[in-house]
GUVONU-331823 format. One record per residue: residue number from 0; residue in one letter; x negated, y negated, z of N, C-alpha, C, O, CB in turn. Coordinates in Angstrom, 2 decimals. Glycine has a CB too. Example, Ala and Ser with C-alpha at 12.3 -4.5 7.8 and 13.67 -1.06 7.14 Angstrom:
// residues 2
{0, A, {-13.19, 5.69, 7.80}, {-12.30, 4.50, 7.80}, {-13.20, 3.30, 7.80}, {-14.24, 3.32, 8.46}, {-11.31, 4.47, 9.05}}
{1, S, {-12.85, 2.25, 7.08}, {-13.67, 1.06, 7.14}, {-12.90, -0.03, 7.87}, {-13.41, -1.14, 8.04}, {-14.08, 0.60, 5.72}}
//
This chain:
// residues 151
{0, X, {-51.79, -26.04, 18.25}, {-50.51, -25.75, 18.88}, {-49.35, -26.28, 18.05}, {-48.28, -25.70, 17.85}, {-50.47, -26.35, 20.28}}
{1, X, {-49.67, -27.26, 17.68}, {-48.50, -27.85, 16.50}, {-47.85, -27.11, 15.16}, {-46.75, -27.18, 14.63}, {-49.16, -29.05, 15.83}}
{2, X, {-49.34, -26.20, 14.82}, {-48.77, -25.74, 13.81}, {-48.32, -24.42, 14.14}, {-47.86, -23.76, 13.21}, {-49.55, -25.83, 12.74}}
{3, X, {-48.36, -23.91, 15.24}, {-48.00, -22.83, 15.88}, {-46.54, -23.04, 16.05}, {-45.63, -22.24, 15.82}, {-48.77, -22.61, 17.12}}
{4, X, {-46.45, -24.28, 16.50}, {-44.37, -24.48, 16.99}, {-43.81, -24.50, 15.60}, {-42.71, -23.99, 15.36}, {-43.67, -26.43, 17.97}}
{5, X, {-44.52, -25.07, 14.70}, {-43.98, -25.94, 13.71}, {-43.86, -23.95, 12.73}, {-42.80, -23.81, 12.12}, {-45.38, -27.74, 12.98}}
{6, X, {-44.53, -23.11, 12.68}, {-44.39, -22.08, 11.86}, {-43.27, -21.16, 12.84}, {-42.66, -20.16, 12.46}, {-45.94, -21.37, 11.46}}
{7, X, {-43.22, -21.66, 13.90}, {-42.04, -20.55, 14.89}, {-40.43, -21.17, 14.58}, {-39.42, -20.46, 14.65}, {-42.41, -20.73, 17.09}}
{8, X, {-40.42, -22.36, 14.28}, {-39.06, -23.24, 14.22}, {-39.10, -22.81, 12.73}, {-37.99, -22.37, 12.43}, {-39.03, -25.15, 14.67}}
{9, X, {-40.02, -22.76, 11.63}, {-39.74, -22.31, 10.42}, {-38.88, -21.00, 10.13}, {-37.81, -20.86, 9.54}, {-40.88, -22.21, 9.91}}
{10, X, {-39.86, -19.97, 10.85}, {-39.21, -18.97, 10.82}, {-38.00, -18.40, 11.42}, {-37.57, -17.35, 10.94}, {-39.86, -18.47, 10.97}}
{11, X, {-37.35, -19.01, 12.49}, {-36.40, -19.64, 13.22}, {-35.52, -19.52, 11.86}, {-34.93, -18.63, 11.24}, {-36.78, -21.19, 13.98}}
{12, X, {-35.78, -20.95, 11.75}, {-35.09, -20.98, 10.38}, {-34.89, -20.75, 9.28}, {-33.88, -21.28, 8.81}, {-35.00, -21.41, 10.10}}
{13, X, {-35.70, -19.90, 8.39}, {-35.47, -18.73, 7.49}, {-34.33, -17.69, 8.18}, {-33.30, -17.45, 7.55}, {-36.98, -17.94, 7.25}}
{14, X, {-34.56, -17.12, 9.41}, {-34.24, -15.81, 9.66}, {-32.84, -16.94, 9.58}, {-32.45, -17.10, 8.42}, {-34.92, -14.67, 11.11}}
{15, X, {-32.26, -17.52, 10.38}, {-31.08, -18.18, 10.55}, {-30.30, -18.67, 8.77}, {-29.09, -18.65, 8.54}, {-31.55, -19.59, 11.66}}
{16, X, {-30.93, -18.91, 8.19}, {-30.78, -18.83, 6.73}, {-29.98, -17.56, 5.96}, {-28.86, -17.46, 5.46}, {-32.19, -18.85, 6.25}}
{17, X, {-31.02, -16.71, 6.10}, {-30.66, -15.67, 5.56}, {-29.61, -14.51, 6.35}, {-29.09, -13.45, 5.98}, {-31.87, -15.22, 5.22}}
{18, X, {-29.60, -15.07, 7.25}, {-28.18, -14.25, 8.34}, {-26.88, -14.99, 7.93}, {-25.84, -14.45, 7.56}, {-28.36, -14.55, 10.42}}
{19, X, {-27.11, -16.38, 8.07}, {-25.66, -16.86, 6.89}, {-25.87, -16.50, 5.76}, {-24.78, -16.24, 5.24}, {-25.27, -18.43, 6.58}}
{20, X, {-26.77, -16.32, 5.00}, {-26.28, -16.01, 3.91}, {-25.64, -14.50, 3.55}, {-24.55, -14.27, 3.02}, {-27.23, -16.36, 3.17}}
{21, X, {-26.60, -13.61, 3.97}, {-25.86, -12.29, 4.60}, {-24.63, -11.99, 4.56}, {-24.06, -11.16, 3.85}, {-25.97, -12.17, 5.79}}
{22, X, {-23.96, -13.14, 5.87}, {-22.49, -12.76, 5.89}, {-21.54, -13.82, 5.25}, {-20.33, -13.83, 5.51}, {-22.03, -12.52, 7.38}}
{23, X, {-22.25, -14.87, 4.26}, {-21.13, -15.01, 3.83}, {-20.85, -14.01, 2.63}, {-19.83, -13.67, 2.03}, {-20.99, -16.34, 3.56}}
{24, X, {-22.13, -13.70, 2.55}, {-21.65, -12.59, 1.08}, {-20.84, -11.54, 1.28}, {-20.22, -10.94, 0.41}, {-22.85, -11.79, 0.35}}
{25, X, {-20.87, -11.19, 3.15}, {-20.76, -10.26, 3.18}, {-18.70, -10.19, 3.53}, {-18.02, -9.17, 3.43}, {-22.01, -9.78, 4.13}}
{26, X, {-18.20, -11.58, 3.91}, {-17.22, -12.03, 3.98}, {-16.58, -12.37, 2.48}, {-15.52, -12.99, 2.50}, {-17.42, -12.98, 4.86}}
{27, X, {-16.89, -12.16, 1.73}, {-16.25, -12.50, 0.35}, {-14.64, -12.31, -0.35}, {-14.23, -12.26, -1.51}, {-17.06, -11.76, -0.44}}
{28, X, {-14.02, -12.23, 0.92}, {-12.42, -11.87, 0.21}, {-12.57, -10.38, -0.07}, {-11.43, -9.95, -0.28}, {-11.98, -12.80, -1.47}}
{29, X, {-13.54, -9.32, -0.18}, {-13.36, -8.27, -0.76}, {-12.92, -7.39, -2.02}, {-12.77, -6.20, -2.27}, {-13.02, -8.13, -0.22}}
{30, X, {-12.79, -8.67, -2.72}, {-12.80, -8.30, -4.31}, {-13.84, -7.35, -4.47}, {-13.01, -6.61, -5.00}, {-13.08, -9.56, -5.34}}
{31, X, {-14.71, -6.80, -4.51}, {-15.65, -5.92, -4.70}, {-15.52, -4.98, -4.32}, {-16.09, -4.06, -4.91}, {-16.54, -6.12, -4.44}}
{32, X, {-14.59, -4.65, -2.97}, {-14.18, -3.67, -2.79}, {-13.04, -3.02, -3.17}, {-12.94, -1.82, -2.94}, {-14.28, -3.67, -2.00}}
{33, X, {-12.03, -3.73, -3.81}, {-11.11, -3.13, -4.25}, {-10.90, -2.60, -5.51}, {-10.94, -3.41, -6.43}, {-10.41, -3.71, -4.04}}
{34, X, {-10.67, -1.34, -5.82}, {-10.38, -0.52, -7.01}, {-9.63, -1.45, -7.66}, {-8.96, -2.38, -7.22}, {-9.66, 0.87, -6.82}}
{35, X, {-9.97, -0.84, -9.48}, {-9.24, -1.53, -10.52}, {-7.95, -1.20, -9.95}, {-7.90, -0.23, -9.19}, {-9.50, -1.08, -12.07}}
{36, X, {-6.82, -1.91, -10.23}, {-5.22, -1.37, -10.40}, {-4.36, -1.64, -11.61}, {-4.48, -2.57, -12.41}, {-4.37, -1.94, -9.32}}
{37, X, {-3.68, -0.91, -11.60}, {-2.11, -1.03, -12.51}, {-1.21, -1.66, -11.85}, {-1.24, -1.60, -10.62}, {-1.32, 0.32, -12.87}}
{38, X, {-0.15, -2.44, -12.52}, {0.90, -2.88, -12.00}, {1.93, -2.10, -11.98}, {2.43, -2.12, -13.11}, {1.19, -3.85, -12.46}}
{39, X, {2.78, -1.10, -10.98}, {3.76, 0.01, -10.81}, {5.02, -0.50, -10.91}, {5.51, -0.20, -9.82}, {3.64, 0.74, -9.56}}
{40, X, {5.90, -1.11, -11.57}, {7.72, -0.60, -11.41}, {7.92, 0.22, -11.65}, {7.11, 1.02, -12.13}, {8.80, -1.04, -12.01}}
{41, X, {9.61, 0.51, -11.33}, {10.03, 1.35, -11.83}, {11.79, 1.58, -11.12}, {12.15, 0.63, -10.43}, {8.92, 2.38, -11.70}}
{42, X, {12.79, 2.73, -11.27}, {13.54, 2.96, -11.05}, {13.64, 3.78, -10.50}, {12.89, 4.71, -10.79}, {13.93, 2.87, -11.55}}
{43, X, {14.56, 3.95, -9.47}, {14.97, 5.60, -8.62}, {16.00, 5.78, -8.70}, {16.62, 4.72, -8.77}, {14.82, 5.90, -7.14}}
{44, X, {16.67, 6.70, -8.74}, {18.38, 6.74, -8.65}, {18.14, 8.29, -8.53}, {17.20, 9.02, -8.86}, {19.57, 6.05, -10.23}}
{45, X, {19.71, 8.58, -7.77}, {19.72, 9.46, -6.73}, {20.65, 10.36, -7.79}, {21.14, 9.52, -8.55}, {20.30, 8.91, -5.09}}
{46, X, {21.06, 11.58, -8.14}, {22.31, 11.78, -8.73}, {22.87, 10.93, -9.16}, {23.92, 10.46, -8.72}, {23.05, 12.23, -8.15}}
{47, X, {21.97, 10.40, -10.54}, {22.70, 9.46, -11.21}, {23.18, 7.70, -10.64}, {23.69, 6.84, -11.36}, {23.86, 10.32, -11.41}}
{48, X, {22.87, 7.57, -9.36}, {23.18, 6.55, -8.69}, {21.50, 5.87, -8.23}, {20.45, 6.38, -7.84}, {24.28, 7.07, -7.44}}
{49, X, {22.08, 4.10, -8.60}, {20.53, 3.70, -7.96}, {20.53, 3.95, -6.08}, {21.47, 3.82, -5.30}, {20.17, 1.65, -8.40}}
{50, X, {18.90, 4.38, -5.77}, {18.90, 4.76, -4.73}, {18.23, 3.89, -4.32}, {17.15, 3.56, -4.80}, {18.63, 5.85, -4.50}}
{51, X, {19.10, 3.09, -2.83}, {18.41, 1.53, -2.63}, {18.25, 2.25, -1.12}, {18.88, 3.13, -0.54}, {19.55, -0.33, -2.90}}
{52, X, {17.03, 1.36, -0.78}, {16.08, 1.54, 0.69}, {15.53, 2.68, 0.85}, {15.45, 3.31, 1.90}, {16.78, 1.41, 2.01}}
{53, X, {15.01, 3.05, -0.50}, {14.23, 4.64, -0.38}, {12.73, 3.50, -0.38}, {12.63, 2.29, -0.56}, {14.52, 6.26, -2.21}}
{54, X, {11.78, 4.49, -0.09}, {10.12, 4.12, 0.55}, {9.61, 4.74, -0.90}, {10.32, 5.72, -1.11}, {9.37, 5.17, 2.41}}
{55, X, {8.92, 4.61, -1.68}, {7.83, 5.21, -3.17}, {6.65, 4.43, -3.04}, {6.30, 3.27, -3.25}, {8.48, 4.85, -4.99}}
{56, X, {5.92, 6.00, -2.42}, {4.73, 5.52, -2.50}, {3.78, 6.29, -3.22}, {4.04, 7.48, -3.07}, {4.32, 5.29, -1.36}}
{57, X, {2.65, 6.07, -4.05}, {1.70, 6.35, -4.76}, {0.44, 7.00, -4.25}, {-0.56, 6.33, -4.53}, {1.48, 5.37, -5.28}}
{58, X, {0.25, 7.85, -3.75}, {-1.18, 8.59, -3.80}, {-1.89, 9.15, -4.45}, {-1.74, 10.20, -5.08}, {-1.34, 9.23, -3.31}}
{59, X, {-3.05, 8.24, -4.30}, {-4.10, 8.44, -5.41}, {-5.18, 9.76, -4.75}, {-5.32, 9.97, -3.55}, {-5.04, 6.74, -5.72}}
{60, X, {-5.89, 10.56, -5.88}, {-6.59, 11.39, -5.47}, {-7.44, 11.20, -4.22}, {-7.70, 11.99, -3.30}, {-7.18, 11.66, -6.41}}
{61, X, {-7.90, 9.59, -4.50}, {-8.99, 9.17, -3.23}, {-8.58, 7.81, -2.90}, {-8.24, 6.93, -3.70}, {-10.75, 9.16, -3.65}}
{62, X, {-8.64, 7.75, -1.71}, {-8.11, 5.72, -1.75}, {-7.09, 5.53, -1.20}, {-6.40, 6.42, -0.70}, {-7.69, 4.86, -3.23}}
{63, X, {-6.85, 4.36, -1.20}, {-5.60, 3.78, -0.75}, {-4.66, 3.78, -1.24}, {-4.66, 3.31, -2.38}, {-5.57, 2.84, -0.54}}
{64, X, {-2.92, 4.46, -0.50}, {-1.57, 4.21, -1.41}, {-1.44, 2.93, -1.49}, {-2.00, 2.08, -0.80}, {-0.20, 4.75, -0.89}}
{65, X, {-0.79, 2.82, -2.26}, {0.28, 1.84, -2.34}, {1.94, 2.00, -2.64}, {2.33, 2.82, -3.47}, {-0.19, 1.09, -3.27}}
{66, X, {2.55, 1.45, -2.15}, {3.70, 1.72, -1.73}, {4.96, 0.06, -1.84}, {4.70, -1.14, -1.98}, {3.28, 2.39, -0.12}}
{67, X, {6.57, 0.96, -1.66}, {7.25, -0.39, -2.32}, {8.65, 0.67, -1.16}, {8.62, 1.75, -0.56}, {7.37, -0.73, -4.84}}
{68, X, {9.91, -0.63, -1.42}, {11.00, -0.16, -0.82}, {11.60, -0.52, -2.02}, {11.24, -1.46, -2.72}, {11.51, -0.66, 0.57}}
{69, X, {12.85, 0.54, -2.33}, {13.60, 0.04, -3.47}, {14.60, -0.57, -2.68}, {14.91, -0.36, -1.51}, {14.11, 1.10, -4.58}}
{70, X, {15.34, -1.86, -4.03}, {16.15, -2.76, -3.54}, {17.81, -1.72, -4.16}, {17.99, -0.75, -4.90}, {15.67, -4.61, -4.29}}
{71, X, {18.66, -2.62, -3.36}, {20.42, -2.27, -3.77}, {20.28, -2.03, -5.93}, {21.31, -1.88, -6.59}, {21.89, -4.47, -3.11}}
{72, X, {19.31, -2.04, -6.41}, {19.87, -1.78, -7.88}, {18.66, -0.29, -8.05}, {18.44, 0.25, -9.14}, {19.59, -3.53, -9.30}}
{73, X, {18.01, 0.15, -6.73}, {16.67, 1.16, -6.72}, {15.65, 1.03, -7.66}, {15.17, 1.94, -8.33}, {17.01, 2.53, -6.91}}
{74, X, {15.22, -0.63, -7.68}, {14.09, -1.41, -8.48}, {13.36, -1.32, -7.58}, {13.92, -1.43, -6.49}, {14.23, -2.83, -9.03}}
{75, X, {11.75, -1.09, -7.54}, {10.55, -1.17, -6.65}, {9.17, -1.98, -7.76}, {9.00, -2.02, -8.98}, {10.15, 0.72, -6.05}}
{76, X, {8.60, -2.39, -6.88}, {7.38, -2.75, -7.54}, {6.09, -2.18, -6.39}, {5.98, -2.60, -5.24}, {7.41, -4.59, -7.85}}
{77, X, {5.41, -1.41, -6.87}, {4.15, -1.38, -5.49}, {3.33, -2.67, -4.93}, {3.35, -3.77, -5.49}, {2.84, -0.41, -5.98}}
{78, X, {2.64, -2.40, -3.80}, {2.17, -3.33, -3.59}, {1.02, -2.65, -2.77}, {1.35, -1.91, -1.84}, {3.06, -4.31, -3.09}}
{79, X, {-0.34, -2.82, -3.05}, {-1.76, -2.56, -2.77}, {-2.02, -2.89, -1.44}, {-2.39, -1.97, -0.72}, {-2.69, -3.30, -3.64}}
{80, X, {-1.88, -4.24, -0.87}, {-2.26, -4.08, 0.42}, {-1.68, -6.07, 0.52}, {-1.86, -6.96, -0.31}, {-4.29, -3.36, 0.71}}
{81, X, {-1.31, -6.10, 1.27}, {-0.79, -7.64, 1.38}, {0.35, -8.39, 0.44}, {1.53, -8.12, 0.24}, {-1.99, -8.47, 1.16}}
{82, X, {-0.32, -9.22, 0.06}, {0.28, -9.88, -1.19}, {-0.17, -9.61, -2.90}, {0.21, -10.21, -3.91}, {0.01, -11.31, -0.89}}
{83, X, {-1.34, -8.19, -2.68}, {-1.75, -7.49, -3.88}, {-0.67, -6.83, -4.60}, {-0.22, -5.97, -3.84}, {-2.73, -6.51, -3.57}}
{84, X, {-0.03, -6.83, -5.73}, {0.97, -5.90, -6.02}, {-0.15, -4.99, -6.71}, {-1.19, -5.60, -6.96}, {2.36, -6.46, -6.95}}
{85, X, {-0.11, -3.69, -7.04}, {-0.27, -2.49, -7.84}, {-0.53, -1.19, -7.43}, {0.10, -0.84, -6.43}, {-1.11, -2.67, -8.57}}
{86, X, {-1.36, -0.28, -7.96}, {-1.69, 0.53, -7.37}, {-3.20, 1.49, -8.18}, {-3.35, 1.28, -9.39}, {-0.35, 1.15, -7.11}}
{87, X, {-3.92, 2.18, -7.68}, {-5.29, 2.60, -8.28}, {-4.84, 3.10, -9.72}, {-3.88, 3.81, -10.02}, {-6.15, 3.88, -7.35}}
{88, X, {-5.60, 2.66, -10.32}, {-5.94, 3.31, -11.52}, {-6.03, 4.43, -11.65}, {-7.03, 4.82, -11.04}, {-6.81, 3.04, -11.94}}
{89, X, {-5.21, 5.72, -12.46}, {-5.74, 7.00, -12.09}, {-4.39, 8.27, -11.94}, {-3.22, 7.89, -12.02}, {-6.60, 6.71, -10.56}}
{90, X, {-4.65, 9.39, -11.78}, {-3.62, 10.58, -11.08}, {-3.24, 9.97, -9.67}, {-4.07, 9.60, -8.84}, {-4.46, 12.28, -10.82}}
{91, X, {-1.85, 9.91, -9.53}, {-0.90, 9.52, -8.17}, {-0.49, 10.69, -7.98}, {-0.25, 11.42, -8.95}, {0.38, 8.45, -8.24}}
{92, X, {-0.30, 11.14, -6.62}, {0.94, 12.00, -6.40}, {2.08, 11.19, -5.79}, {1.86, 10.50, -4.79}, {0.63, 13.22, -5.45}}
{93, X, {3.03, 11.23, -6.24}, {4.13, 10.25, -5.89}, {5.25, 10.92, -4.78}, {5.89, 11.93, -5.05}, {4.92, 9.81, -7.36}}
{94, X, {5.39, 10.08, -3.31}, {6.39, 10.28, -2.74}, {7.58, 9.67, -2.39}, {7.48, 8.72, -1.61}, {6.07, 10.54, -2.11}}
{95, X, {8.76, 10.02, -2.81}, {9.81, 9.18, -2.21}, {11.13, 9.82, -1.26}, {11.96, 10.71, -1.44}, {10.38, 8.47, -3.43}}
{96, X, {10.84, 8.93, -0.28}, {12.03, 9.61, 0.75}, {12.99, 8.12, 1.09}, {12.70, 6.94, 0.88}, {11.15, 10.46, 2.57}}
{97, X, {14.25, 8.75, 1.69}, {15.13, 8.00, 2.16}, {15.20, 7.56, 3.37}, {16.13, 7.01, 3.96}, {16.00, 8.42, 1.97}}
{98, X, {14.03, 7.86, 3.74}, {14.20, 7.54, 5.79}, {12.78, 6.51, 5.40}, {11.70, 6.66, 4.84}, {13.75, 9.57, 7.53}}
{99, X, {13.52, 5.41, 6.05}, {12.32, 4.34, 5.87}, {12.16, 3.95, 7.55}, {13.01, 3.58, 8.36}, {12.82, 2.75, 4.69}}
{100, X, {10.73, 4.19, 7.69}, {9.91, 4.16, 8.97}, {10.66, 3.00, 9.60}, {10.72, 2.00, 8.88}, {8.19, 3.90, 8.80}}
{101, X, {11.32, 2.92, 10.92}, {11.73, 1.56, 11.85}, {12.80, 1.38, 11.22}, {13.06, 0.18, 11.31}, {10.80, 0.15, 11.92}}
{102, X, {13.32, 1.74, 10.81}, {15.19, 1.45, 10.01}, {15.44, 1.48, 11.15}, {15.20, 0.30, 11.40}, {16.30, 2.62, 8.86}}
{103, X, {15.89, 2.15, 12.57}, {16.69, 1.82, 13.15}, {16.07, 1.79, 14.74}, {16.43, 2.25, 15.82}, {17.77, 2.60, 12.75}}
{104, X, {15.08, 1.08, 14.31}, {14.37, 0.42, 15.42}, {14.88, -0.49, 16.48}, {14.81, -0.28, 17.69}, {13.51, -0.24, 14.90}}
{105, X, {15.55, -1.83, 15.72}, {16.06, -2.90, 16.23}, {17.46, -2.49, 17.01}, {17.86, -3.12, 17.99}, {16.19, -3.93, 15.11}}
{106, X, {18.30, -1.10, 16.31}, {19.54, -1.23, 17.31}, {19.20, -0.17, 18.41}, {20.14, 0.42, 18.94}, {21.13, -0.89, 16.56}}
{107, X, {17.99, 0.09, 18.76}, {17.90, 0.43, 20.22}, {17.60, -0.15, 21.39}, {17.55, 0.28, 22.54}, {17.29, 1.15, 20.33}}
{108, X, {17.32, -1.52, 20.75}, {16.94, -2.56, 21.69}, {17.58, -2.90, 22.20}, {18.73, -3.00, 21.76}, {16.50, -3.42, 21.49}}
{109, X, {17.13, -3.40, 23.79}, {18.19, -3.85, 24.62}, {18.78, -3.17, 25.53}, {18.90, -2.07, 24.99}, {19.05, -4.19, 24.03}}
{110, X, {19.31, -3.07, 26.77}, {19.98, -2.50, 27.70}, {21.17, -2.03, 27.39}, {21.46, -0.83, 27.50}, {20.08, -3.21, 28.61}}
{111, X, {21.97, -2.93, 26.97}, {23.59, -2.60, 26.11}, {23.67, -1.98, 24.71}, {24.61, -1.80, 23.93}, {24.43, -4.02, 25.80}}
{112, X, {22.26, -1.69, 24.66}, {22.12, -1.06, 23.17}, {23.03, 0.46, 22.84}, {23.21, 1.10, 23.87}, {20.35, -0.70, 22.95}}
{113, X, {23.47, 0.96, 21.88}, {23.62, 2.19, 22.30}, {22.70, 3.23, 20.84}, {22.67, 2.91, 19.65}, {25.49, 2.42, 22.58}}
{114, X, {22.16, 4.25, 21.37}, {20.91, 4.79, 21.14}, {21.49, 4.76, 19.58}, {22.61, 5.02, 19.15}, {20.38, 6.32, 22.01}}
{115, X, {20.12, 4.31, 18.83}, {20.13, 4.55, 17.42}, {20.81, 6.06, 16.91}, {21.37, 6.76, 17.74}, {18.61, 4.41, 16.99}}
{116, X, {20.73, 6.40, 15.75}, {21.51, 7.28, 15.28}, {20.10, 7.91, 14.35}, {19.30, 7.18, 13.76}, {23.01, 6.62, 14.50}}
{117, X, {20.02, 9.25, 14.40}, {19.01, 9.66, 13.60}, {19.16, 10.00, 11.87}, {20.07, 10.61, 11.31}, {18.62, 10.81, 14.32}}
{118, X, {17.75, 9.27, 11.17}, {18.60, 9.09, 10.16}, {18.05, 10.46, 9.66}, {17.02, 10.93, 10.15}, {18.53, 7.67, 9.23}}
{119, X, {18.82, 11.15, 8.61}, {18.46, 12.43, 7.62}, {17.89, 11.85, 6.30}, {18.30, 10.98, 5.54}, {19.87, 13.41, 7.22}}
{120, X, {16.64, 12.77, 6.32}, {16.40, 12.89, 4.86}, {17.62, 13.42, 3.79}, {18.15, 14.53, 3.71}, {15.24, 13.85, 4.76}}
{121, X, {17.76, 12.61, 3.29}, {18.70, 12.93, 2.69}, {18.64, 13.72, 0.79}, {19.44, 14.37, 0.12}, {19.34, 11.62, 2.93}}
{122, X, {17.21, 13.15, 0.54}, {16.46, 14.05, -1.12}, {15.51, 15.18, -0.38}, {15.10, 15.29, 0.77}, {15.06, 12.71, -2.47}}
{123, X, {15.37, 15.87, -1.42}, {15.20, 17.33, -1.42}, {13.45, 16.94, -0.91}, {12.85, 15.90, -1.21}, {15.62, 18.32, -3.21}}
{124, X, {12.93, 17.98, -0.15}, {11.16, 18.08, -0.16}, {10.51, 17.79, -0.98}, {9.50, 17.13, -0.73}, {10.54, 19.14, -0.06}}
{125, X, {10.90, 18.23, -2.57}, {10.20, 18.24, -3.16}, {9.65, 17.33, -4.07}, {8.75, 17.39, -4.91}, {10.41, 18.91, -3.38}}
{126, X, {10.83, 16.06, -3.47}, {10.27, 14.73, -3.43}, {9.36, 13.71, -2.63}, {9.14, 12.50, -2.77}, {11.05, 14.30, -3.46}}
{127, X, {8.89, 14.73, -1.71}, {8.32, 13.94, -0.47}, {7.59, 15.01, 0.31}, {6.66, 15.50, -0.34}, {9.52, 13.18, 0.51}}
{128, X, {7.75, 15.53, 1.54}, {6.63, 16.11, 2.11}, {6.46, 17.09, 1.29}, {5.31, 17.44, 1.59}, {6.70, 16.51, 3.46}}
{129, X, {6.88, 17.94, 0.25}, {6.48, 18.80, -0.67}, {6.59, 18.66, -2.48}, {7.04, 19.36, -3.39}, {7.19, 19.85, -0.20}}
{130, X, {5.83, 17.23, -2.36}, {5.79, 16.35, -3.61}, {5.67, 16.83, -4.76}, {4.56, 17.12, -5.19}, {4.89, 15.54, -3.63}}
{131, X, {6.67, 17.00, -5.42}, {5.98, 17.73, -7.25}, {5.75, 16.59, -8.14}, {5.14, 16.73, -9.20}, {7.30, 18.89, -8.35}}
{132, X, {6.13, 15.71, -7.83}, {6.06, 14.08, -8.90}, {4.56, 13.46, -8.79}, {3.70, 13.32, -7.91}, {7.33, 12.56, -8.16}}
{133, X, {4.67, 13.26, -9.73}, {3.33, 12.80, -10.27}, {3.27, 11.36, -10.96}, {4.36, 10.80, -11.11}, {2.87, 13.83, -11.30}}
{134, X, {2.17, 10.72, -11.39}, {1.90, 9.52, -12.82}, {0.71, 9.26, -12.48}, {-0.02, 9.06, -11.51}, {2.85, 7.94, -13.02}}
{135, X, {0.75, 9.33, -13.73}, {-0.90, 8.53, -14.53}, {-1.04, 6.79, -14.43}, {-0.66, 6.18, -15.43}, {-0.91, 8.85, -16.64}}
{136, X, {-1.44, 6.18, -13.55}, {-1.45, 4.68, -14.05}, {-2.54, 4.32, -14.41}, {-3.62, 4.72, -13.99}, {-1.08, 3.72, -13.19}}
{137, X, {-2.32, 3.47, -15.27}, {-3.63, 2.91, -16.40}, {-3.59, 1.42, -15.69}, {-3.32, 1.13, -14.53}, {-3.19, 2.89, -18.57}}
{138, X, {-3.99, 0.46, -16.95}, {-4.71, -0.91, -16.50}, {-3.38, -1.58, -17.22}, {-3.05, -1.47, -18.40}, {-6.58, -1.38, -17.20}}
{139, X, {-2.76, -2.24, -16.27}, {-2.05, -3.31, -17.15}, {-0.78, -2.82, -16.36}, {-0.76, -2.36, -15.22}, {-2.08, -3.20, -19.08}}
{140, X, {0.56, -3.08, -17.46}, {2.15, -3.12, -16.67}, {1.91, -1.38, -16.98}, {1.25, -0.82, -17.85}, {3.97, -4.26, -17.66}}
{141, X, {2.88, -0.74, -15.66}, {3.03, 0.16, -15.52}, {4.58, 0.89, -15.51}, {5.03, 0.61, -14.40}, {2.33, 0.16, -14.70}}
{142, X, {5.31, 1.48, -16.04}, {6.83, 1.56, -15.26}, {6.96, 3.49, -15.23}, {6.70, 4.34, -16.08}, {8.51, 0.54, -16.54}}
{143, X, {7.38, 3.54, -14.08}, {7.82, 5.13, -13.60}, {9.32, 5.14, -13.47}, {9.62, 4.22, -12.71}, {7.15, 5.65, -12.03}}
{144, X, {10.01, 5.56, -13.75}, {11.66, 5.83, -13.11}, {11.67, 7.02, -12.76}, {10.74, 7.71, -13.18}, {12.97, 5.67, -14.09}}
{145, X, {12.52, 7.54, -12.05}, {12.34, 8.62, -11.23}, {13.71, 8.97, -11.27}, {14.39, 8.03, -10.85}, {11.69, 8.38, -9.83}}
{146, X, {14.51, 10.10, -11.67}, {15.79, 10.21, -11.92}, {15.77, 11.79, -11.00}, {15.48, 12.89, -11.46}, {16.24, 10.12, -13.75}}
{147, X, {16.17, 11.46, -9.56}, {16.29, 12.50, -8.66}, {17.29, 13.15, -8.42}, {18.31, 12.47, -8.40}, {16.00, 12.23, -7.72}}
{148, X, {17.46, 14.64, -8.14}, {18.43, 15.03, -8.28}, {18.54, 16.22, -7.47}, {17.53, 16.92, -7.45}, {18.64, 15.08, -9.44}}
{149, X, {19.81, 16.72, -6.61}, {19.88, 17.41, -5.42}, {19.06, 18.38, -5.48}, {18.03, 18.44, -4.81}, {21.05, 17.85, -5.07}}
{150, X, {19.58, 19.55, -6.60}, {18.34, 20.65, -6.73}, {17.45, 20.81, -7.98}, {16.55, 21.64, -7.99}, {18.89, 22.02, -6.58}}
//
């Protein structure tokens, strides 16, 4: 009977072994899952003017975008998912629009609010839901500028 308990608490403990080990592998930060990337800047400007609080985001044939907001000089850098900056290695189709999702979220809040204002796309389709822009990103620094223009 002894060696009967004594081989059931063993195996007990193998199986309990190898189930942590399992998931810690299986918890690993996810480096393994994430595609090589490039690092994306770049410039936007609108008719000649930098275009600040436009959305550029990167779609890759398969995978995950990555995406950036340009600042007041229409400088962006992408960013992969968190605190990852880049974007897949590979053919992007690139979109950029001027209506950035929840812009005017915050001034409808409230009772005394008075109703947000709807914003317009203001660049052409064919920067965005009917994308003709494209880039190739490779391994390493990347830069796109994007010099958009009414028609």
């Amino acid at each position: 009977m002894t060696s009967f308990k004594q081989n059931k608490i063993q195996n007990i403990f193998k199986v309990t072994l190898l189930t942590l080990s399992l998931a810690i592998t299986g918890c690993g930060g996810g480096a393994g899952d994430q595609p090589d990337l490039g690092l994306v800047k770049g410039t936007v400007t609108f008719e000649g003017s930098p275009l600040a609080g436009a959305s550029v985001t990167f779609m890759p044939d398969s995978g995950r975008p990555a995406s950036a907001t340009t600042d007041a000089s229409g400088n962006y850098e992408l960013v992969y998912i968190r605190d990852t900056k880049g974007c897949k290695i590979g053919h992007n189709k690139v979109m950029i629009t001027s209506v950035v999702e929840g812009g005017n979220e915050m001034e409808s809040e409230g009772d005394d609010a008075a109703p947000a204002e709807a914003t317009k796309e203001k660049l052409p389709s064919k920067y965005n839901t009917n994308t003709e822009l494209e880039a190739d990103v490779k391994a390493g620094e990347n830069t796109f500028d994007f010099e958009l223009k009414k028609s």
